[in-house]
C-alpha positions in Angstrom: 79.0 16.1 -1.9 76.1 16.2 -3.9 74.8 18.9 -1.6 77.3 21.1 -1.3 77.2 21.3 -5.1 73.3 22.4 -4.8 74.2 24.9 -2.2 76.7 26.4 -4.5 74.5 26.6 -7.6 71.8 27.9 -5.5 74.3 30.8 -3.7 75.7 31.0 -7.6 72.1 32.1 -8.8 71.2 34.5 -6.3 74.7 36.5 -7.0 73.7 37.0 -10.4 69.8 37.9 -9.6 71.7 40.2 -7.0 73.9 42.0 -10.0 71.1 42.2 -12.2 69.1 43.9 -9.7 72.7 46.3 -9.2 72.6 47.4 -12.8 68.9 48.2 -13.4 69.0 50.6 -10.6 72.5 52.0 -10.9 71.0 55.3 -12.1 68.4 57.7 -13.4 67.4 57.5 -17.3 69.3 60.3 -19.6 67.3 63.3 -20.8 65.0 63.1 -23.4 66.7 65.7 -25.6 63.7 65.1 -28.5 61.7 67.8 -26.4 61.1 71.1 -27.8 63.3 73.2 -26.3 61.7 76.0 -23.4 63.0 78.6 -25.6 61.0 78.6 -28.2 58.0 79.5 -26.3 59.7 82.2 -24.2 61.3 83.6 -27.7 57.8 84.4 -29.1 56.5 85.7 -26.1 59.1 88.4 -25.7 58.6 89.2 -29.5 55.1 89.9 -28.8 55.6 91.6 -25.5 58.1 93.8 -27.5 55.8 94.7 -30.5 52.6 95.1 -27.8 54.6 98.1 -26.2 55.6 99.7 -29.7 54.1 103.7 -29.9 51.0 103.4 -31.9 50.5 100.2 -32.0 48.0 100.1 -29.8 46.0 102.0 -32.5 46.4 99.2 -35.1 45.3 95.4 -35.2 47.3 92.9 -34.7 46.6 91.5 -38.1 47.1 94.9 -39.6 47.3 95.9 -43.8 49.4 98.2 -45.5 46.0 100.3 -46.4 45.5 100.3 -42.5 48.6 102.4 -41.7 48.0 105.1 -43.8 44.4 105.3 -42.5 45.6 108.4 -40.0 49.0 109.9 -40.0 47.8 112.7 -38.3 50.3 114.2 -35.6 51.2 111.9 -32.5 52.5 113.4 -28.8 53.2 116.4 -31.6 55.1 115.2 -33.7 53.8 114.8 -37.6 53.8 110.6 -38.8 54.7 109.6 -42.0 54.1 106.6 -43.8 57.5 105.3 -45.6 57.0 102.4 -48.3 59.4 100.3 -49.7 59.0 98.0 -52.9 59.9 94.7 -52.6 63.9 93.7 -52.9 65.8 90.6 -52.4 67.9 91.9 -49.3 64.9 92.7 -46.8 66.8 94.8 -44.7 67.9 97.0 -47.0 64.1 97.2 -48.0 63.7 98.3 -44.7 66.2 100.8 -44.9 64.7 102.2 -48.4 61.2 102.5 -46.1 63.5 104.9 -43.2 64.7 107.1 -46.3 60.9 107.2 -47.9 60.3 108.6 -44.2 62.7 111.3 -44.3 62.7 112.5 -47.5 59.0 113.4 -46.7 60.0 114.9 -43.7 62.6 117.2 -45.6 59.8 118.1 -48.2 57.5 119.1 -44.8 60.3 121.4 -43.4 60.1 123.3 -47.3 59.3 122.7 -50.8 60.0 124.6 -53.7 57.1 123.3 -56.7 55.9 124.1 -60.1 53.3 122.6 -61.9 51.9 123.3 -65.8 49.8 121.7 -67.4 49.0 122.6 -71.1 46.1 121.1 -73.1 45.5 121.4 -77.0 42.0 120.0 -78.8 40.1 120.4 -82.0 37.7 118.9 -83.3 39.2 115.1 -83.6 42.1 114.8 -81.0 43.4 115.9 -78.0 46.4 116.2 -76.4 48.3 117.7 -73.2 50.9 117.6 -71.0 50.5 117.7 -67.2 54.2 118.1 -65.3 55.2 119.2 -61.9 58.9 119.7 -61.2 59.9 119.8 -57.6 62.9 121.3 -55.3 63.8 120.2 -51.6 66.7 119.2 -50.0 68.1 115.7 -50.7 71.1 115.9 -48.4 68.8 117.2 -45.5 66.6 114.1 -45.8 69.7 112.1 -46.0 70.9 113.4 -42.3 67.2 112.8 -40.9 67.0 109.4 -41.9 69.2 108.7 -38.7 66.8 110.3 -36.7 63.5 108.4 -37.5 61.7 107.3 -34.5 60.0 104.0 -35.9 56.5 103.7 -34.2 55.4 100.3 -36.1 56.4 98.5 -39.1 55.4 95.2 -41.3 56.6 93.5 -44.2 54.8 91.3 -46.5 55.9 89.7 -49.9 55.0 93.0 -52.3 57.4 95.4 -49.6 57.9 96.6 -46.6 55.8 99.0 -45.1 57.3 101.7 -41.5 55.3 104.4 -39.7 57.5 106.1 -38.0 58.7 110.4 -36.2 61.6 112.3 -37.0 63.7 114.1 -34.8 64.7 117.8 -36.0 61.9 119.1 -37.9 59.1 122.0 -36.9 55.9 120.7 -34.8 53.0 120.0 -37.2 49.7 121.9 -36.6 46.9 120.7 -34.4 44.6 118.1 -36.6 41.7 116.4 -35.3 41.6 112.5 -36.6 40.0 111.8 -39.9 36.6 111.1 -39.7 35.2 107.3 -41.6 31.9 106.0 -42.1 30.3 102.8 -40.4 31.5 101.3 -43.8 35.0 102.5 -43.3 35.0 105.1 -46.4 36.6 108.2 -45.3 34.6 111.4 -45.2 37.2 113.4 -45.9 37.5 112.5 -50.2 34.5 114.8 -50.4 34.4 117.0 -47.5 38.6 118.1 -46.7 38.7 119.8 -43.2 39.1 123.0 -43.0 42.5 124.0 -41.1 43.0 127.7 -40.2 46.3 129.3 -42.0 46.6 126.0 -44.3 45.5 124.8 -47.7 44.0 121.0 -47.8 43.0 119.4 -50.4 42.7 115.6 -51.8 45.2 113.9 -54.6 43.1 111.2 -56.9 44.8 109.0 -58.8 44.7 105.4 -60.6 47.2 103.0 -59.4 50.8 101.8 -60.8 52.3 98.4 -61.1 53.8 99.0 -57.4 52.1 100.0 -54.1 54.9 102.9 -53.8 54.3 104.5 -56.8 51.0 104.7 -56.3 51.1 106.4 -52.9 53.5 108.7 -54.6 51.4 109.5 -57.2 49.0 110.4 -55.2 50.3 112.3 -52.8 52.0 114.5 -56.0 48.3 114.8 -57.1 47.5 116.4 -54.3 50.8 118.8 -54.1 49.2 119.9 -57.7 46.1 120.5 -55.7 47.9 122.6 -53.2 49.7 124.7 -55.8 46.5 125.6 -57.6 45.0 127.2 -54.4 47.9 129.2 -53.3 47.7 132.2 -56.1 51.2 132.8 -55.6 51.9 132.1 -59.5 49.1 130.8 -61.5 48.5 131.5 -64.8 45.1 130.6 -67.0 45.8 130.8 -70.9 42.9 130.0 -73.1 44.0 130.4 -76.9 41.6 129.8 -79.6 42.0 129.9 -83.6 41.0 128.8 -86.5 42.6 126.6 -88.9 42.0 126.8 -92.8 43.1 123.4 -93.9 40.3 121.1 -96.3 37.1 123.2 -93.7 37.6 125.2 -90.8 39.4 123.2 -87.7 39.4 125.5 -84.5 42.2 124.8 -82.7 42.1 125.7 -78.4 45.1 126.1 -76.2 44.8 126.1 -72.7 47.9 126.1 -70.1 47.8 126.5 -66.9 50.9 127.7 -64.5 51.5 127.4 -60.9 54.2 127.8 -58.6 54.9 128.4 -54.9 57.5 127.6 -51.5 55.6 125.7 -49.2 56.0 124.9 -46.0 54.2 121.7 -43.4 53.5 119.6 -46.8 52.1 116.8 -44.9 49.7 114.0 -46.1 47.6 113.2 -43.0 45.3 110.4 -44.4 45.7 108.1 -47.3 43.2 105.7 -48.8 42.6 103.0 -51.3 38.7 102.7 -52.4 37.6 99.2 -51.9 37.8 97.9 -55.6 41.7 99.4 -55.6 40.6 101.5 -58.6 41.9 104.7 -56.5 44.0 106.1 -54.0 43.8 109.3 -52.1 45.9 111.6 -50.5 44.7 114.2 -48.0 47.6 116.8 -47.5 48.3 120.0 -46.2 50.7 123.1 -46.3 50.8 126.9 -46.2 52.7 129.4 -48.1 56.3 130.4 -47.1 
């Protein structure tokens, strides 16, 4: 009896080392779902695959500036390129869409722009004062419809705005303009030396910079449209008045204005700049007479 009971703890024993065995190898592991999924990777890849195959950028780092768009705008399979800046807002794509309408309200002002400029200056012998205004006329509501037609070629944003280069669709061919030229140091030649463009004006806008990157591009590129005017001799108008002023002595008093005005046609700012100690930017533009 005493056995048969041995037998049966024994056979007892060797059923359950026989289930145990069962269960460990009743299946594979689960997943480790901690892994970082595969599509991250492949995400970021097609991102950059995309922006690699972008028109233009193969001009432009990878690690590119706002001051490095506006290095050339010059004309591109041609078609002119513009620049189109946005200051920074709290809904980014509508930052992005202010950029698309800074594109093509440029582009409306290339197609024709009706401009006058004065500037009046009074001194004497202990002050001086003056006013320097330009007042300008282009269509608004053709820049509205060419917003929808603006070929984006690159864009970037960064925390002061957001910054497109980009073609539009509907407007005249630009002339033929070789790239501007920079030195080993990267200054551009052109602030002293504008090319010379048969059957155009050029010239360079200077100006000191504003609280925002947009207005000072503007800025400068209106400097330059002054520039522009002056050389056309459509209107211009040079006023020198002098007199003299009996008051406790003799004050002489001199007046000068000066008027300008002209239509102009292919008002395009090919270059920008901003000098290296952001004291000033520059606009090289362009146009002809209507």
């Amino acid at each position: 009896m005493e056995k048969m009971v041995r037998q049966g703890v024994a056979l007892l024993v060797l059923a359950l080392l026989l289930a145990s065995c069962a269960t460990v190898d009743s299946g594979p592991a689960s997943p480790d779902t901690t892994a970082a999924p595969a599509t991250t990777a492949t995400e970021v890849t097609t991102t950059d695959a995309t922006d690699a195959t972008r028109p233009g950028v193969a001009d432009l780092p990878e690690n590119s500036k706002p001051t490095d768009l506006m290095r050339d705008l010059t004309p591109r399979n041609g078609k002119a390129v513009f620049l189109g800046v946005a200051n920074r807002l709290q809904n980014r794509d509508e930052e992005r869409s202010e950029a698309i309408r800074h594109i093509a309200q440029q582009a409306s002002r290339f197609v024709r722009i009706r401009a006058q400029y004065q500037f009046i200056s009074e001194r004497n012998t202990s002050s001086i004062g003056y006013l320097d205004n330009i007042n300008t006329t282009w269509d608004t509501d053709f820049a509205e419809g060419l917003a929808e037609s603006v070929d984006v070629l690159y864009e970037l944003q960064d925390r002061d705005g957001t910054y497109v280069l980009g073609q539009v669709e509907g407007i005249p061919a630009p002339p033929s303009i070789a790239r501007p030229a920079y030195t080993a140091a990267g200054e551009p030649t052109w602030i002293n030396a504008p090319p010379s463009i048969p059957g155009y004006h050029t010239t360079v806008g200077i100006t000191t910079p504003s609280r925002r990157f947009r207005d000072s591009v503007d800025r400068a590129d209106e400097a330059a449209l002054k520039g522009l005017l002056l050389q056309t001799g459509t209107t211009v108008r040079l006023i020198e008045d002098r007199r003299e002023v009996e008051r406790s002595g003799t004050s002489i008093i001199v007046t000068t204005a000066q008027e300008a005005e002209a239509t102009l046609q292919t008002f395009y700012v090919v270059a920008r700049h901003v000098s290296p100690d952001r004291r000033y930017y520059y606009s090289l533009a362009i146009a002809r007479e209507e």
